[in-house]
TORKOL-4160 file (C-alpha; in steps of 0.2 Angstrom, whole numbers, padded with zeros to 4 digits, m for minus):
306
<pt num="1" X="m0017" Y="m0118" Z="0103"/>
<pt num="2" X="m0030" Y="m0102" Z="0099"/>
<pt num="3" X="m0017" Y="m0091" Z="0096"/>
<pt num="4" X="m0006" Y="m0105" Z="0084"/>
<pt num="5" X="m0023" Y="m0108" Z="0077"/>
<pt num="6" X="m0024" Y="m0088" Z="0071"/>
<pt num="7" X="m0009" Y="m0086" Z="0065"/>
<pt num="8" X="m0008" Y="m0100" Z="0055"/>
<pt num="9" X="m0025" Y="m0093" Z="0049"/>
<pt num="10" X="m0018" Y="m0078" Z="0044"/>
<pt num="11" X="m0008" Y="m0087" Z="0031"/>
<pt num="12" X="m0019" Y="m0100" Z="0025"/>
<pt num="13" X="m0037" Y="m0106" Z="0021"/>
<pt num="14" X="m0045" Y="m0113" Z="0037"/>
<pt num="15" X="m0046" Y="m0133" Z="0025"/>
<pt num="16" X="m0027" Y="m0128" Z="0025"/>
<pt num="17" X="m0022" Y="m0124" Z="0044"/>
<pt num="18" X="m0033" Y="m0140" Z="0048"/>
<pt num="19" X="m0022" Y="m0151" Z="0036"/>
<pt num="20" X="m0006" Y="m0143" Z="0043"/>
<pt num="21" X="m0011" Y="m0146" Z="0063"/>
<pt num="22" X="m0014" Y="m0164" Z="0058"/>
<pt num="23" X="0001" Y="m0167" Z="0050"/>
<pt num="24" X="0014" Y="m0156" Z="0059"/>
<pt num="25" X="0007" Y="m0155" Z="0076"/>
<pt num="26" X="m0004" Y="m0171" Z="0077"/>
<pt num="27" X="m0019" Y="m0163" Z="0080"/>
<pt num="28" X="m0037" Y="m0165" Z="0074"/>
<pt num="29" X="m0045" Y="m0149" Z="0072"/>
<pt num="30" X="m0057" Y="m0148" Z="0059"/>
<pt num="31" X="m0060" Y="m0133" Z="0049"/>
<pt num="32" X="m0075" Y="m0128" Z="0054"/>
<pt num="33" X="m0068" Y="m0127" Z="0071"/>
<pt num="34" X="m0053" Y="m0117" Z="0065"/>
<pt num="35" X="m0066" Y="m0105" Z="0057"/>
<pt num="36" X="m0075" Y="m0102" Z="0073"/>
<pt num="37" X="m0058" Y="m0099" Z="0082"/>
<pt num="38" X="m0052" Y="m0088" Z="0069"/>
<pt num="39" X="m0073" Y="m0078" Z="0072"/>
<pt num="40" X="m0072" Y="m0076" Z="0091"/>
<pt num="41" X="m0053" Y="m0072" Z="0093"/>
<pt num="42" X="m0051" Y="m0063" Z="0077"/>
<pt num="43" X="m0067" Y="m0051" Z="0085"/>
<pt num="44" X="m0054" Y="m0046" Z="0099"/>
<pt num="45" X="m0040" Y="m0043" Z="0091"/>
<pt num="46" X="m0051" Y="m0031" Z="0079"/>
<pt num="47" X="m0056" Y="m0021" Z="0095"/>
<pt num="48" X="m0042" Y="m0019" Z="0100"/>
<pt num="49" X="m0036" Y="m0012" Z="0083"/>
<pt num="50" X="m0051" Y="0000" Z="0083"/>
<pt num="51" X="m0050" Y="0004" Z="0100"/>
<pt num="52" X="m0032" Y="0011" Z="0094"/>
<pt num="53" X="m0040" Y="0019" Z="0080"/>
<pt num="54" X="m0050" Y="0029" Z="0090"/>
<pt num="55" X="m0038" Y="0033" Z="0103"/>
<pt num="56" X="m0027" Y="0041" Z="0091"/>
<pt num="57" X="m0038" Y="0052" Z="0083"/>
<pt num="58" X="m0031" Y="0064" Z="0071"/>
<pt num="59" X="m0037" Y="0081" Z="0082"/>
<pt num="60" X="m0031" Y="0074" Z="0099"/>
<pt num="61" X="m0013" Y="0070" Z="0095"/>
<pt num="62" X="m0001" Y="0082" Z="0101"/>
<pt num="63" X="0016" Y="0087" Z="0095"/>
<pt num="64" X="0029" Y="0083" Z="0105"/>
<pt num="65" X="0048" Y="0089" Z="0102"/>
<pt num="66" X="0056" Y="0076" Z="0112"/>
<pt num="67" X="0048" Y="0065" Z="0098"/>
<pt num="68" X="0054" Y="0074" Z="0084"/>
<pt num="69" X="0067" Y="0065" Z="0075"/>
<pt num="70" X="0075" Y="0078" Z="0060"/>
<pt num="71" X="0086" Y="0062" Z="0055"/>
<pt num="72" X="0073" Y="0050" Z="0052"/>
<pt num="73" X="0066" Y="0046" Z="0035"/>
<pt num="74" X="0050" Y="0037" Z="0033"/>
<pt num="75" X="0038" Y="0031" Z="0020"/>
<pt num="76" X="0020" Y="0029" Z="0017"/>
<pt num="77" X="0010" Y="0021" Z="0001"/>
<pt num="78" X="m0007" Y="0019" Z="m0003"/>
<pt num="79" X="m0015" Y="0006" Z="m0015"/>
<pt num="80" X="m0029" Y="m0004" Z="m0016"/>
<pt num="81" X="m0038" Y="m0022" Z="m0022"/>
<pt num="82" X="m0053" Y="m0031" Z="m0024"/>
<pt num="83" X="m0061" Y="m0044" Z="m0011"/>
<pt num="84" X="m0078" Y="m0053" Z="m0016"/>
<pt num="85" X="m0089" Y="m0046" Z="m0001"/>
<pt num="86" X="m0106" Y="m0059" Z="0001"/>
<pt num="87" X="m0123" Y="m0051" Z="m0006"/>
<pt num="88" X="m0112" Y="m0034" Z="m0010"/>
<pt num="89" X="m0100" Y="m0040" Z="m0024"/>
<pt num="90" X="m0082" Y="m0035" Z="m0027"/>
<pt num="91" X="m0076" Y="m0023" Z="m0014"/>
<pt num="92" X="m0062" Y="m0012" Z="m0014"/>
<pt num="93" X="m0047" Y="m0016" Z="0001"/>
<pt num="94" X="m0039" Y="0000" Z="0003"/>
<pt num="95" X="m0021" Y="m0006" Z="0011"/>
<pt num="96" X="m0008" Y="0005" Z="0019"/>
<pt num="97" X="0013" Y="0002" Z="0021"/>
<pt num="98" X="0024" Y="0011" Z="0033"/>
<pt num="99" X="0043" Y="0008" Z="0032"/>
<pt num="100" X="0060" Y="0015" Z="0035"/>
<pt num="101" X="0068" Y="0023" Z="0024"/>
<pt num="102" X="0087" Y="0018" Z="0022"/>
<pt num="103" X="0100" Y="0035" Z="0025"/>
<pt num="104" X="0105" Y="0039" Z="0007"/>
<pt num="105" X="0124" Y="0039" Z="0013"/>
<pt num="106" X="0120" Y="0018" Z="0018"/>
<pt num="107" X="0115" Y="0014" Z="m0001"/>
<pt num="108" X="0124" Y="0006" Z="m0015"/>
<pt num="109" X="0118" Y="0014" Z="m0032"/>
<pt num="110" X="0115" Y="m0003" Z="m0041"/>
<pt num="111" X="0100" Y="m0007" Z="m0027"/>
<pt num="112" X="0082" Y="m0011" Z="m0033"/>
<pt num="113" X="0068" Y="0004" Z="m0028"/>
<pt num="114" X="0062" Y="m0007" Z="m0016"/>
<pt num="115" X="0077" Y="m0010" Z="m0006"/>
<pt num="116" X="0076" Y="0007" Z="0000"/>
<pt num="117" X="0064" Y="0004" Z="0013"/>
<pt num="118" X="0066" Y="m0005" Z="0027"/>
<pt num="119" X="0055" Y="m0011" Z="0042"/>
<pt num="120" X="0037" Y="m0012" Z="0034"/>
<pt num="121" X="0021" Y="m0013" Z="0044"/>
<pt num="122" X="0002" Y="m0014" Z="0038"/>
<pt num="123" X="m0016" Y="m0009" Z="0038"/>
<pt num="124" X="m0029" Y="m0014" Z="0028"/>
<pt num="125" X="m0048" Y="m0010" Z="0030"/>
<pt num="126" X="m0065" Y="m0014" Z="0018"/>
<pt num="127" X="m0072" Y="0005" Z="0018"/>
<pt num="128" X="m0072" Y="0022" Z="0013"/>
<pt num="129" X="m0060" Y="0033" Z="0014"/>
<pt num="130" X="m0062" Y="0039" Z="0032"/>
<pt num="131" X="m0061" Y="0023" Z="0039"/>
<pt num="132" X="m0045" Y="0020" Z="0030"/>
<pt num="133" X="m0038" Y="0038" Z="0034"/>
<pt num="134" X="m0041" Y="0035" Z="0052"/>
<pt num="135" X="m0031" Y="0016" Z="0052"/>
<pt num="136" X="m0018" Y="0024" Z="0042"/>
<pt num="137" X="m0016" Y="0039" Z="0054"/>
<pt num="138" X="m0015" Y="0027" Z="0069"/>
<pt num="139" X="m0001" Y="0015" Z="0058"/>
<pt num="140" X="0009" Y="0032" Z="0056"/>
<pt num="141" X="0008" Y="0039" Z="0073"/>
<pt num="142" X="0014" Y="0020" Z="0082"/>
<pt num="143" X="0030" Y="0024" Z="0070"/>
<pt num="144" X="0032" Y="0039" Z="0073"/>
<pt num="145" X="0029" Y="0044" Z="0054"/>
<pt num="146" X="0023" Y="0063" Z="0060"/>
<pt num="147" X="0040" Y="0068" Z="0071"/>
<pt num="148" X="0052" Y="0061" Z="0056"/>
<pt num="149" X="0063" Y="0075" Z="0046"/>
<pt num="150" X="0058" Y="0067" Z="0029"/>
<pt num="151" X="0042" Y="0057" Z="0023"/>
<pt num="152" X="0039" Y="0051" Z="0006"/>
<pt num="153" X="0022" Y="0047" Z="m0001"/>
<pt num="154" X="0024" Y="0035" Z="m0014"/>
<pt num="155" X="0006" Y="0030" Z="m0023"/>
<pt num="156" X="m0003" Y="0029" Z="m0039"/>
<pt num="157" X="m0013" Y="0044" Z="m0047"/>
<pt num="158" X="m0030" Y="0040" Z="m0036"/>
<pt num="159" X="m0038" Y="0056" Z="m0029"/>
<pt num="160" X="m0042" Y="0048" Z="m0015"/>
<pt num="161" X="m0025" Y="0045" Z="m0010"/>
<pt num="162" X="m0018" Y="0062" Z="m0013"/>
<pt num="163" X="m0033" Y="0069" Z="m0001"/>
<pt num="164" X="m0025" Y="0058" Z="0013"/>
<pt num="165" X="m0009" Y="0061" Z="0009"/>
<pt num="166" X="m0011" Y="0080" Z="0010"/>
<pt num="167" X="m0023" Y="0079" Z="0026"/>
<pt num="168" X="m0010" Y="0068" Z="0037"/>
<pt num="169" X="0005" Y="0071" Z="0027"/>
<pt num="170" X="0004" Y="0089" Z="0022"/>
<pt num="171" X="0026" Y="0091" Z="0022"/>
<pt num="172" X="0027" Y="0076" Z="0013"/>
<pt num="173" X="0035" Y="0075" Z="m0003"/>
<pt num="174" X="0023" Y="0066" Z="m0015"/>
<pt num="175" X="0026" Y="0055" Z="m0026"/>
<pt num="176" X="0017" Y="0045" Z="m0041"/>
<pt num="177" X="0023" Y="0029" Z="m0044"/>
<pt num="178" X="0035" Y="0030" Z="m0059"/>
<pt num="179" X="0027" Y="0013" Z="m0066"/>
<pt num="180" X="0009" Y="0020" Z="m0066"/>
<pt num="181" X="0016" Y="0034" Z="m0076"/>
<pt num="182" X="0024" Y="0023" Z="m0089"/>
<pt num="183" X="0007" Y="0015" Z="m0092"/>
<pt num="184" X="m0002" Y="0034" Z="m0095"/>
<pt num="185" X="0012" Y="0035" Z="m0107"/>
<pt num="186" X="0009" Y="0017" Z="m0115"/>
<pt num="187" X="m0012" Y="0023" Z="m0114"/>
<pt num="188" X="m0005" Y="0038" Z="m0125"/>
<pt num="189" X="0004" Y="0027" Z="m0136"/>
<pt num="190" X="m0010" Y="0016" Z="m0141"/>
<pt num="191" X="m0023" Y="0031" Z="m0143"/>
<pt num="192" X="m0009" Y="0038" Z="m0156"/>
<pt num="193" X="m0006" Y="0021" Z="m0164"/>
<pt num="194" X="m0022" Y="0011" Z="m0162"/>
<pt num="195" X="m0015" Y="m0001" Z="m0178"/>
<pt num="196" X="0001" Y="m0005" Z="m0172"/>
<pt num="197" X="0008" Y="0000" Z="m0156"/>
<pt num="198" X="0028" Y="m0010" Z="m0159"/>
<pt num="199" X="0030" Y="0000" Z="m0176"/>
<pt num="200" X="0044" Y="0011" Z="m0176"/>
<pt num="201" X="0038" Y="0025" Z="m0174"/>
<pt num="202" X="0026" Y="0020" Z="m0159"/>
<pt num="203" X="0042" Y="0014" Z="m0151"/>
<pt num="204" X="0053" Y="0026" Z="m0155"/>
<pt num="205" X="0040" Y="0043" Z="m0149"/>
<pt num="206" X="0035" Y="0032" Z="m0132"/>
<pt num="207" X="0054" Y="0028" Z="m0128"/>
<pt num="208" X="0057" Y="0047" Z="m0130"/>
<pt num="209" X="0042" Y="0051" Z="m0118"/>
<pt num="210" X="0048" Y="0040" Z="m0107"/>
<pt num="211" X="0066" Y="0047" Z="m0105"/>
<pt num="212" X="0059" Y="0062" Z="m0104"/>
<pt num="213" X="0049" Y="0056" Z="m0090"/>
<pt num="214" X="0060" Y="0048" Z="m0081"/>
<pt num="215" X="0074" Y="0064" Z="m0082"/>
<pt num="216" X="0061" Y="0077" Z="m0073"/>
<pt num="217" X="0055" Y="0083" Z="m0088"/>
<pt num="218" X="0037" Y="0083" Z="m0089"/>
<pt num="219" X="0033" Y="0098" Z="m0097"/>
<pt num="220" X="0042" Y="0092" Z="m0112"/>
<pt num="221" X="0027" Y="0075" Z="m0111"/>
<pt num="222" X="0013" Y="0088" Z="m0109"/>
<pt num="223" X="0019" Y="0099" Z="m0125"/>
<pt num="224" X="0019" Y="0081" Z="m0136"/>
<pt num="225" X="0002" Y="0076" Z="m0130"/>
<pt num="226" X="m0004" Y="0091" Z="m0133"/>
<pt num="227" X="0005" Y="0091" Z="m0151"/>
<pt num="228" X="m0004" Y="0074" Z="m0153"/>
<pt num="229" X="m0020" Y="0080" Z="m0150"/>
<pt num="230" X="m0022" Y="0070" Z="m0132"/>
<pt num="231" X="m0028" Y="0083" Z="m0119"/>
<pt num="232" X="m0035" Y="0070" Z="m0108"/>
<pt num="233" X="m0018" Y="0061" Z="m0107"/>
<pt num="234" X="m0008" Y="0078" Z="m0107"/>
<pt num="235" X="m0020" Y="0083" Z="m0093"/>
<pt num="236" X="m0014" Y="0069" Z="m0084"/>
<pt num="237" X="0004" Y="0075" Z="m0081"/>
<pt num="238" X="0000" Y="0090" Z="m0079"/>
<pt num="239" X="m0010" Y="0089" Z="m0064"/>
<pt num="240" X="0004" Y="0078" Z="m0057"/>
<pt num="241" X="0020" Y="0086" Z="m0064"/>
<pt num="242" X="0025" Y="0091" Z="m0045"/>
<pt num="243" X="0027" Y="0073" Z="m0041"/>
<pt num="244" X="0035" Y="0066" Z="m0055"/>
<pt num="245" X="0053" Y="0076" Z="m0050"/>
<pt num="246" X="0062" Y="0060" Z="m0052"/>
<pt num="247" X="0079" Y="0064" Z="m0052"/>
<pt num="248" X="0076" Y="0075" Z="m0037"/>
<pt num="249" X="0067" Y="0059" Z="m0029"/>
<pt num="250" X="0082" Y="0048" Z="m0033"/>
<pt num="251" X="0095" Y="0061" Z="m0027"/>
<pt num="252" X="0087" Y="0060" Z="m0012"/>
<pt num="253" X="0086" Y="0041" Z="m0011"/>
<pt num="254" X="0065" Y="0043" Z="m0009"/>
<pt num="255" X="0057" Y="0029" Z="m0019"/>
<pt num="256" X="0049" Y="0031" Z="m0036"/>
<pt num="257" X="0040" Y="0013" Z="m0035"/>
<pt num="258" X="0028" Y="0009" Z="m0026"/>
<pt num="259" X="0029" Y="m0008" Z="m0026"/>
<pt num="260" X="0030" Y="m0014" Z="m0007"/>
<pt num="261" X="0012" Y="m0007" Z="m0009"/>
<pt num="262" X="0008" Y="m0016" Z="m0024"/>
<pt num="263" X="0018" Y="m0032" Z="m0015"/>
<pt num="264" X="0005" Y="m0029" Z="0002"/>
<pt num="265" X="m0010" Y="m0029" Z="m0008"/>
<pt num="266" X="m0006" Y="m0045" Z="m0018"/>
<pt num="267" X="m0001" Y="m0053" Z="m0002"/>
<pt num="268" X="m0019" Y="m0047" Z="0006"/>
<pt num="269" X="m0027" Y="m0053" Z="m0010"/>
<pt num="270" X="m0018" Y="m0071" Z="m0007"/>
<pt num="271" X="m0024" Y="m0074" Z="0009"/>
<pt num="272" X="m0042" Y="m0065" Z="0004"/>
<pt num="273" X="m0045" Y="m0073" Z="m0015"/>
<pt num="274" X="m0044" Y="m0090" Z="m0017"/>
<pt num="275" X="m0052" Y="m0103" Z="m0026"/>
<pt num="276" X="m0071" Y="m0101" Z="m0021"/>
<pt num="277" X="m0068" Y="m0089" Z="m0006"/>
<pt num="278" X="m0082" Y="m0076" Z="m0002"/>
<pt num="279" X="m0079" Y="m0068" Z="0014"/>
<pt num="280" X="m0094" Y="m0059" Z="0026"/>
<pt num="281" X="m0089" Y="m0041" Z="0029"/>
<pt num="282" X="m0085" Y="m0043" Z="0047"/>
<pt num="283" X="m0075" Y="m0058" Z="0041"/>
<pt num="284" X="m0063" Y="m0049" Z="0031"/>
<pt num="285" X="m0063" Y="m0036" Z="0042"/>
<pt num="286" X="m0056" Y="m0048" Z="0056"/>
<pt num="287" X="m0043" Y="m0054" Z="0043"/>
<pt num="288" X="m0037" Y="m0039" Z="0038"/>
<pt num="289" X="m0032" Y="m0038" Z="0053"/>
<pt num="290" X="m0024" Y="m0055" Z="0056"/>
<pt num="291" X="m0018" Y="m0054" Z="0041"/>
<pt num="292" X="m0008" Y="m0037" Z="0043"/>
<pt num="293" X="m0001" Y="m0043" Z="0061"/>
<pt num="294" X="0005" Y="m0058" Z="0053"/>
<pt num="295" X="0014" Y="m0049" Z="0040"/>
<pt num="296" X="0023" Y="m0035" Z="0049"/>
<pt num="297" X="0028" Y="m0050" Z="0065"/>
<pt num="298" X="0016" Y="m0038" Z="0078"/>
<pt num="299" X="0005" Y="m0053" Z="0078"/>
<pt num="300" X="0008" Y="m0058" Z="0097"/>
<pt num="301" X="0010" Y="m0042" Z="0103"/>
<pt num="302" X="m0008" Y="m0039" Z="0096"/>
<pt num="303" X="m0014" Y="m0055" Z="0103"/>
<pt num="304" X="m0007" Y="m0049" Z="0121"/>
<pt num="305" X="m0016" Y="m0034" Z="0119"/>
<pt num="306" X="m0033" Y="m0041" Z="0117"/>
């Protein structure tokens, strides 16, 4: 019934998983006892997690050819979201996918970004960037991200993510996500034509920014910018030019969206920002947890461990 009671937890509000028990199952569990199943339970399944973390410590892990897979393809994403933390405010979630990625010989050319990946798993943690680096790192290692032939990186512009993506990752190919591109581009737009943004001009100079963009060729942004008197925004691209090669990430069938990301944190951000909820930081620790074993289906497998 404890381990039921957790899992359900992972997917909705304590007042929630009460009702459902009742009305499913036939049980009376009231939600303050859910809550305190969720505290003393969910503490063990989080040891268990950061007794992992610090087993699989960046400096300790050795390489090992018989694990070293020139075939596979996997992917990695970084985002972040917001969780109103008690007494501190709103709090940044740093959350990390890894996935498959599908053999480019597999996929049919009309398929979504997003159907390229395949096989997703979780982490999530309410810290800096060390803390997050160190979960990440142990996420990639359990998937063997650091013996595959081929890993894409697949994030927004953030500094922070590059600087783990270049310190765990460093053959990676790097990516920024195609849509956060677009909206710089869109940022550009409105700095150029403050009055009206849909005039035809507006529409027709960010279209042309845009399919330039999107064919690989970013020098020919950066020279517009800089013709429109934009250095900020022509700055922008140029500090990221590398990982806006496009069609060379589509010929290879690597994503250009991040959106499984995007998807994770929103899914985080269900369980983590309802109506009224303000979380302890231990307790959103304890349900990032949950809430990422839940996600990925490693949920009993975590529960057995601890």
């Amino acid at each position: 019934m404890a381990r039921e009671v957790v899992w359900l937890s992972g997917q909705l509000a304590y007042e929630a998983v009460s009702e459902v028990l009742k009305r499913v199952g036939g049980y009376e569990v009231p939600s303050s006892t859910v809550w305190e199943v969720c505290q003393r339970r969910g503490e063990r399944l989080l040891a268990v997690v950061e007794k992992q973390h610090a087993q699989v410590d960046i400096e300790r892990v050795r390489w090992e050819q018989a694990r070293y897979a020139p075939e596979a393809r996997k992917a990695v994403s970084m985002d972040g979201g917001m969780v109103l933390v008690r007494d501190e405010g709103w709090k940044e979630l740093k959350v990390g996918v890894v996935a498959n990625l599908v053999a480019p010989h597999t996929l049919d050319p009309a398929k979504a970004d997003e159907q390229l990946q395949d096989d997703l798993h979780y982490t999530a943690t309410l810290g800096g960037v060390a803390e997050f680096s160190s979960a990440l790192w142990d996420l990639a290692v359990q998937h063997d991200v650091p013996y595959a032939g081929q890993v894409a990186v697949t994030a927004d512009g953030a500094a922070w993510i590059w600087g783990i993506a270049a310190d765990l990752f460093p053959q990676s190919t790097q990516i920024v996500d195609w849509f956060h591109a677009a909206q710089h581009i869109d940022q550009a737009v409105q700095a150029r034509f403050p009055d009206d943004t849909q005039a035809s001009d507006a529409k027709r100079w960010r279209d042309t920014l845009k399919n330039d963009l999107f064919q690989g060729q970013s020098w020919k942004v950066i020279d517009a910018l800089h013709a429109a008197h934009l250095p900020d925004a022509a700055a922008y691209f140029h500090s990221h030019r590398h990982r806006m090669q496009y069609p060379v990430f589509r010929a290879a069938a690597f994503p250009i969206g991040s959106g499984s990301t995007e998807s994770a944190v929103k899914q985080f951000k269900h369980r983590l920002c309802g109506p009224g909820m303000r979380w302890s930081r231990p307790g959103v620790q304890r349900m990032a947890v949950i809430r990422s074993a839940v996600l990925d289906a490693s949920f009993d497998t975590l529960w057995d461990a601890a």
